[in-house]
N, C-alpha and C positions, 0 to 999 in steps of 0.2 A: 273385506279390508284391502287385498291385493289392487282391486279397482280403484280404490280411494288412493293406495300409493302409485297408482300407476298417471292417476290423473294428475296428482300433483308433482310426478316427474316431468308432464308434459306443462303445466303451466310454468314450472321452474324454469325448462329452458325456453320456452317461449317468453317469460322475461329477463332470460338472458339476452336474447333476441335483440329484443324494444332494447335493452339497455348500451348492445353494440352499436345500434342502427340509432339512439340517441346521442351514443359519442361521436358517430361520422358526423350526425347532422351538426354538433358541436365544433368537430374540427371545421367542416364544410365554411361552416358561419365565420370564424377564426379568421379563417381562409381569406375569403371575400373581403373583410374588414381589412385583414395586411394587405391586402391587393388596392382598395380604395386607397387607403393611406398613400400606398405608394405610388399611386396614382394623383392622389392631390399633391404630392411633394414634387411632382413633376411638371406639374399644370402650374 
């Protein structure tokens, strides 16, 4: 049983993981988009 909890403390933070590393890419995209805009506003 200790192995079954131990696996599933490693999967748990391995998608806490993906799920940080899905916010940056979130922000990252965000990002770009206000940067385009404000780039078209300027053009």
């Amino acid at each position: 049983m200790l192995e079954l909890k131990d696996e599933i403390n490693d999967l748990t933070e391995k998608l806490r993981q993906v799920n940080i590393e899905k916010r940056n890419v979130e922000d990252d995209r965000d990002n770009v988009v206000k940067q385009m805009e404000i780039t078209n506003i300027k053009l």
